[in-house]
N, C-alpha and C positions, 0 to 999 in steps of 0.2 A: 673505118669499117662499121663502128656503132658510133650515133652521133642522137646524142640529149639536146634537145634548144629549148630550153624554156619549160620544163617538162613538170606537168602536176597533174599529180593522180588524187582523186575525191570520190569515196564510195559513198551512196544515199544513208544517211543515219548518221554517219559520222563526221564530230563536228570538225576535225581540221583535217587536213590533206594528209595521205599518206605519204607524198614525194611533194615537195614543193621548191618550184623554179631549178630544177636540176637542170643543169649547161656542163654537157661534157662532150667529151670524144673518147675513143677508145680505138687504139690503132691495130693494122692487120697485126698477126703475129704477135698479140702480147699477151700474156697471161695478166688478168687483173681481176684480184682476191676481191668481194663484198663482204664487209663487216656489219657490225651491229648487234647491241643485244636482239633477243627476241623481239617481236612484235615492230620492230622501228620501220618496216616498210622491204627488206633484202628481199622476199618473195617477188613481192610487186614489181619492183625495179625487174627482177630477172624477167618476170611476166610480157611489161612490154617489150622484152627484145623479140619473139617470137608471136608474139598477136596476142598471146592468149589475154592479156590487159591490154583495151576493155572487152574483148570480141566474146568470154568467155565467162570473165569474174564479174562482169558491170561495170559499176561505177563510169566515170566521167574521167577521159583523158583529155587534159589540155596542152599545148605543146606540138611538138614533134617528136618523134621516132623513128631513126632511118638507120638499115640494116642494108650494106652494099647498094645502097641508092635506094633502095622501096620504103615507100613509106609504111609502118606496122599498121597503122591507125587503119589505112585501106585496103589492109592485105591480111585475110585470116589467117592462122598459122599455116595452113592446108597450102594455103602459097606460097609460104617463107618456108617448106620445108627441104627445100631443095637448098636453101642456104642457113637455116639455124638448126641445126642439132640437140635438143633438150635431153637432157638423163637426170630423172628423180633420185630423191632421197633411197625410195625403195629399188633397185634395178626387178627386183623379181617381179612389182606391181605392172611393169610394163610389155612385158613377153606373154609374144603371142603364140609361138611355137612352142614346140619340142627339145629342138636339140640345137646344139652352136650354130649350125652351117644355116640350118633354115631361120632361123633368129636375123643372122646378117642380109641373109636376100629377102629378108620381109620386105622392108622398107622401100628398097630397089624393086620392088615387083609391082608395089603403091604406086610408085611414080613412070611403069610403064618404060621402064631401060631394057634394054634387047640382051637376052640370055648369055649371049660372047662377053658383053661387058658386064653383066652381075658377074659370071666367075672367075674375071680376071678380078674384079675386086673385091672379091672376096675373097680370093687367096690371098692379095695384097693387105689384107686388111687382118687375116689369123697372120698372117708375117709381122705386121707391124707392132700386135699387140701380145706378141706369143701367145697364139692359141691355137695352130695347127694340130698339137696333138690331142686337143679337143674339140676338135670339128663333127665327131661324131656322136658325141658325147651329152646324152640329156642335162637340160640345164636346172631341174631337181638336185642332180647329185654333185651339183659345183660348189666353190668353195665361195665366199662371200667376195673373195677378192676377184675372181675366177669372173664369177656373177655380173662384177659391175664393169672389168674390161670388156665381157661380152656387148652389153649394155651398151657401152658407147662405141663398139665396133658397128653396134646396130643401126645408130645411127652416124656414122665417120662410113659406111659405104653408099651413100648419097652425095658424099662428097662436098657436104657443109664447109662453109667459110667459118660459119661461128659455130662455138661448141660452149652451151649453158650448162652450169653444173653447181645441181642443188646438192650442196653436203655429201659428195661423193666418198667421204671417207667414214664418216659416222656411223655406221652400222661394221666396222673393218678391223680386224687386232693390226698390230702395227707393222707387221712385214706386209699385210696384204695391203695395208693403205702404201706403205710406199714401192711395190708394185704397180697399182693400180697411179697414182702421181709420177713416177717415174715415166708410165707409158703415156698420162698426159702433156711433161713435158717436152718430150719427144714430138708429139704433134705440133706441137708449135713452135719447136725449132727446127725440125726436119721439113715439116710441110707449111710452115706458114700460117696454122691454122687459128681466129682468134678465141679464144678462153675466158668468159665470164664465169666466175669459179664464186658463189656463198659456202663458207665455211664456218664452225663454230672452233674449231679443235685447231686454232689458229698454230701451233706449236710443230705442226704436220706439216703445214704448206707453206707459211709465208715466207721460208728462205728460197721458193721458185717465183714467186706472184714478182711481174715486173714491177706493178702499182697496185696500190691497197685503195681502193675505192670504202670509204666511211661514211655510213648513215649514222650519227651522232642521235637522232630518236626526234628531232623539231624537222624532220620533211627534207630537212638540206642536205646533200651530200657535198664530201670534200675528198676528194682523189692528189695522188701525188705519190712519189716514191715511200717504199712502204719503210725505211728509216723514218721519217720526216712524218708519216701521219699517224705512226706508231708511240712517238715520244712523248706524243699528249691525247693518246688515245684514250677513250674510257675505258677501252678493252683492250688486254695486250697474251701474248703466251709467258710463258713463265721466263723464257731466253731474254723478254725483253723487258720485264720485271726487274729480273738480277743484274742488268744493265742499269736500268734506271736509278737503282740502288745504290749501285758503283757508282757510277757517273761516267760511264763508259761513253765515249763520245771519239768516232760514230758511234753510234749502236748496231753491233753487230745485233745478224739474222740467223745463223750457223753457228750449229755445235764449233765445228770448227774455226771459224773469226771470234766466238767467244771463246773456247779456250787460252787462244793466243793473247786474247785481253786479262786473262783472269791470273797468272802469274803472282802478278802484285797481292792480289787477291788472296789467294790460297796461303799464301805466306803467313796472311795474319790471321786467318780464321785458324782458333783451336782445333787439333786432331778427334775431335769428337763433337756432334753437333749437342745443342740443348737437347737435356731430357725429352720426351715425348710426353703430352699432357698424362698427370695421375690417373694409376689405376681405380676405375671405381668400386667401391667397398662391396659391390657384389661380386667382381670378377672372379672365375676360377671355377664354381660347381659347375657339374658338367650337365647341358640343354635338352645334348642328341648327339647318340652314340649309332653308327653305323656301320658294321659287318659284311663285306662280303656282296657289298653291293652291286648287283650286275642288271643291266638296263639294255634289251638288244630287240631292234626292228627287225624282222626273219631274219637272215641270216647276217645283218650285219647290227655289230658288238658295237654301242654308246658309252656304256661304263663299262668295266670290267674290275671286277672282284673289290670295290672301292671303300676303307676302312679309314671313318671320318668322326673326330670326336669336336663338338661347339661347346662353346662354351659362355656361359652367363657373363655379361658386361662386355663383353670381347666383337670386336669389327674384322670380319674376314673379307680377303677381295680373293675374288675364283678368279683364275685368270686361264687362260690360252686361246689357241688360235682360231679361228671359225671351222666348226666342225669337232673340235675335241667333245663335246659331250656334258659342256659345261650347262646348257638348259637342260637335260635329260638329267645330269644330275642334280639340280633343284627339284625339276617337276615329282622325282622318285623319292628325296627327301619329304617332301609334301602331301605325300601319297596320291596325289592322282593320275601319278604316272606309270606306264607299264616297270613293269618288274619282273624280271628274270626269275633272280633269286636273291640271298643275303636279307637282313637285317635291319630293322630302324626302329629306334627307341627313342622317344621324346618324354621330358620331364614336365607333363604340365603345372598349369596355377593348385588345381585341385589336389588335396591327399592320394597318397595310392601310389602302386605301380608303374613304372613307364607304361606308356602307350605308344602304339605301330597307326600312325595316320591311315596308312592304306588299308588297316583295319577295324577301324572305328563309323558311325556315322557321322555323315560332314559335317554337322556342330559341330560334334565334337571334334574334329580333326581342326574344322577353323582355329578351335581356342588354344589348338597345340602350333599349328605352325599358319603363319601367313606369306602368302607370296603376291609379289607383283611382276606383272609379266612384261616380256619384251614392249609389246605395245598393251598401258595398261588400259586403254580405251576400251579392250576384249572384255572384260569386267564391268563397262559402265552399259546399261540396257533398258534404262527407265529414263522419264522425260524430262526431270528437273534433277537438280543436285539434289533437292530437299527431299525426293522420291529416294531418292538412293541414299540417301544417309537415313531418311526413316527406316528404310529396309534393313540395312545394317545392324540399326540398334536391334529391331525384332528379332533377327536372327542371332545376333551375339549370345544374349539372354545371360546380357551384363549390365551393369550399373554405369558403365563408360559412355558420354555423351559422342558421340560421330560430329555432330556440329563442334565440337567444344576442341574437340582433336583437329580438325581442319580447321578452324580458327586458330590453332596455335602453328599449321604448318603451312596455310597460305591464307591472312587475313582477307575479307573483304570480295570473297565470292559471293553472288548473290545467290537467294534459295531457288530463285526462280529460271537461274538461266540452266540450259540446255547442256549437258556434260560436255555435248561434241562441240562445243560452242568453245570450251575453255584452251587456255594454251597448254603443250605440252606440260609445262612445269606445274598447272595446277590442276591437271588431268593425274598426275602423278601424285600429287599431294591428297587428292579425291579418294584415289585407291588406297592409298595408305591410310587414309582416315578410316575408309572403310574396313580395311583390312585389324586395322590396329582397334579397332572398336569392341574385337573380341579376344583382346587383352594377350596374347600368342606369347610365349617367352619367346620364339623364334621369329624373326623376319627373314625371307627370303625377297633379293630385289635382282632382277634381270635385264642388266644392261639399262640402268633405269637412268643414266646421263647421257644416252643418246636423244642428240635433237635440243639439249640442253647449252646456254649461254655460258658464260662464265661465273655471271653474279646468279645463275638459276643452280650452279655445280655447289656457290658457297651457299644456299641456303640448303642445298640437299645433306652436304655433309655435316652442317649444324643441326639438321634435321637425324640423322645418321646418329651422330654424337651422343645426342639427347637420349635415344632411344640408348644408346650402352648405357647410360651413365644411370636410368633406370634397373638394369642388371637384364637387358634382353642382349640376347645374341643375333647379329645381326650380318648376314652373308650379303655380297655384295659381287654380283659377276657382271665384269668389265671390261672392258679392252681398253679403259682409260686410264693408263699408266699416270700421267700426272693426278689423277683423283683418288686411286688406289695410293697413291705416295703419301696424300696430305689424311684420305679416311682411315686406310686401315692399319690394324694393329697387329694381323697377320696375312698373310699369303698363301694359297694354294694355288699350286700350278698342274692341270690336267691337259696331257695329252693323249692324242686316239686313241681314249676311253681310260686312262690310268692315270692316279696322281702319282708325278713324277719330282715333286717337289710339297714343303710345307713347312713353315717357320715365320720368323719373326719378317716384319717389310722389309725394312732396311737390309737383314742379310740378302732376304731373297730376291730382291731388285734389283739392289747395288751389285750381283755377282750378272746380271743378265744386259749382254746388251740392247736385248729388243725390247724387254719389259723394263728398263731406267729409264725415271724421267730426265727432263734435259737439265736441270740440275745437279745430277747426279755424273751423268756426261761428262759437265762444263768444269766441275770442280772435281774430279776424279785423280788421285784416289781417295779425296775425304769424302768421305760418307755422307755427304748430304743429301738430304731428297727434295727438300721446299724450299723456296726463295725466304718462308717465315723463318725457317732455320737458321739461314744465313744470318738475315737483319737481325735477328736476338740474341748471334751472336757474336756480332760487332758491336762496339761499343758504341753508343751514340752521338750525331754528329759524323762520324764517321764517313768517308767517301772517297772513290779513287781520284776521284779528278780528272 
């Protein structure tokens, strides 16, 4: 169905290829996962399936590209739309309508299909993905999961051969991502349909991927059963971690084929895992005290009556499902967010009083809490980094160098490049320099390992770390269970609009099964949440065989 020959992609300015001599095939009906850290080239590759490399991004395609017989290279996407399917990162970036039903006959009205058959399939197509009871329903008030079925119902009623999908689950809590994979699956064993799937949150998808397609970061890729290119991968999920560990062979992909391996296992690991790193000598005064918090859009209720105390040195992960309320209650925390009613006290750097963010001026509210938002690019508005870190210091009307801070949390950005220029991970690191430049006891971080690698997740939680071990409190809202497992030090759990949970990680994970990570799963009922856990606490040498 997709066939590589020879295939090398070269943007102007940069010195080596982003895809170099890739020779593959990819058969109808398979699902096959794209890996790689950040930057190795997984965009590009999805690119040329659908035209948009070179017809769109530039650069110099060498090779071939064939998509059900047409060559990309001579066919703009506009052509191939009738048989490639694309769904972004964002689903909502892409909607043009209103409501469900007009969202799915967009596409179909583009290409000029006769009225009798957009509404046969379009029925066919809320059947397929359960969405009928949402056919009339604006696509505002959906849920994230909700969102991105829509999303690819939008384009699955054009009746695409191929279906590309950038990090469809990335922006998802964990029932809606497998939701939203479940209904993928489904298309490509009910209908045949084929699946080039980039993921980062490998831990989600790779027990469906038939093949794991690997961009290694040198231009090459290497595809093959996703046991096999998983065992010497740079990048693995934690399932295939605690395998590797063992010595589990096969290596199982499933909670359940690992379970059944770990037997042996469980047997020797002690009923308690290692300590958790020491508390740091600030821990315990309290940040920010909140009463009675209530955060409501007219008539519909975000938080409701929410009573939250942080604390100095301490790592919190917010967790629940898309739509509970969990940015509304950072943004309210922070004061720039509407507010019902109820209370917020923060303990700044300064002598004196607590202070109410939402009632101070924004200095000073900056040096009491800092946040970083879902996309923290909304914050970058000047033309150079060095512009935006100048600005920073000015406003802090602190002693803390902004350069000095992002040179300890992503070396080797230049002054001069262009914010939007940078990758995610140091886009992220930008804001936080900036943010952190006016010294906040508080950090607030939103969903801030979306879009993030695996080695860009370990420098954020050593980044995370650092900051408690100064004695700041530091909130963290996630859908990323395994990140939550290895960062935080406690839990909150809010749903529509109430904390309905709060305590230590371990209790409050370990007792859920949608928020455990898959070590927690695989080795259940001992308590464990990281694969580190494990290895530290086996003895050395150690191995199943």
């Amino acid at each position: 169905m997709i066939t590589f020959d020879q295939v090398t992609v070269v943007y102007d300015g940069d010195g080596e290829p982003s895809l170099r001599d890739i020779d593959l095939t990819v058969e109808e009906g398979e699902l096959c996962l794209v890996t790689g850290h950040t930057g190795v080239g997984k965009s590009t590759l999805l690119g040329t399936v659908n035209g948009l490399v070179p017809h769109f991004t530039g650069g110099t395609l060498y090779g071939r590209v064939t998509v059900d017989g047409r060559d990309t290279a001579h066919h703009p996407p506009r052509e191939l739309a009738d048989v490639v399917g694309v769904v972004g990162q964002d689903p909502a970036d892409g909607f043009v309508t209103d409501t469900v039903e007009e969202e799915l006959a967009y596409a179909m009205e583009q290409l000029a299909i006769p009225p009798a058959t957009m509404r046969k399939r379009v029925e066919e197509t809320l059947d397929l993905l359960g969405l009928a009871d949402l056919r009339h329903r604006a696509l505002y008030e959906l849920s994230g999961g909700q969102q991105q079925r829509v999303a690819i119902g939008s384009v699955l009623t054009a009746h695409p051969r191929v279906l590309v999908l950038d990090e469809p689950t990335s922006a998802l809590d964990p029932a809606a991502a497998e939701e939203v994979l479940a209904a993928v699956t489904r298309l490509v064993h009910d209908l045949g349909v084929t699946v080039l799937m980039a993921e980062h949150r490998l831990e989600r998808v790779v027990q469906y991927a038939d093949r794991v397609l690997h961009l290694p970061g040198d231009g090459h890729a290497r595809i093959g059963p996703p046991a096999d290119i998983l065992r010497t991968s740079s990048i693995a999920p934690p399932i295939v971690e605690l395998g590797r560990a063992a010595g589990w062979s096969p290596l199982p992909l499933s909670v359940r084929d690992a379970r059944r391996a770990a037997a042996p296992l469980r047997s020797r690991l002690p009923g308690r895992p290692p300590a958790p790193r020491p508390c740091p000598p600030h821990r315990g005064a309290t940040v920010l005290t909140a009463r009675g918090l209530t955060v409501s859009y007219r008539d519909v209720v975000a938080v409701r009556e929410a009573d939250l105390e942080l604390r100095a040195g301490e790592v919190t992960a917010l967790m629940g499902r898309n739509g509970s309320g969990k940015s509304s209650l950072l943004w309210a925390l922070q004061g720039s967010g509407p507010r019902r009613g109820g209370t917020v006290k923060v303990t700044g750097p300064e002598e004196g009083e607590p202070a109410d963010p939402h009632r101070v001026p924004a200095a000073h509210a900056r040096r009491l809490v800092g946040l970083v938002p879902q996309t923290p690019a909304d914050l970058l508005y000047l033309e150079s980094v060095r512009q935006e870190l100048d600005q920073a210091e000015a406003e802090s009307r602190t002693s803390r160098s902004a350069r000095a801070l992002l040179d300890r949390l992503a070396p080797g950005i230049d002054d001069a490049t262009h914010p939007r220029d940078l990758s995610e991970g140091q886009k992220l690191a930008l804001v936080l320099a900036i943010q952190l430049s006016a010294a906040p006891p508080l950090l607030l971080l939103d969903e801030p390992t979306r879009g993030l690698d695996y080695r860009a997740k370990d420098q954020l939680i050593a980044i995370v770390e650092s900051l408690a071990a100064e004695g700041r409190s530091v909130v963290v809202s996630t859908h990323d269970v395994e990140f939550a497992a290895r960062a935080a030090d406690r839990v909150v759990v809010i749903a529509d609009g109430d904390l309905v949970a709060d305590g230590p990680t371990a209790e409050i994970i370990t007792a859920s099964p949608v928020f455990a990570p898959q070590t927690t799963k695989i080795l259940a009922p001992l308590p464990y949440l990281t694969v580190a856990q494990v290895t530290a606490a086996l003895a050395p040498g150690e191995s199943e065989g």
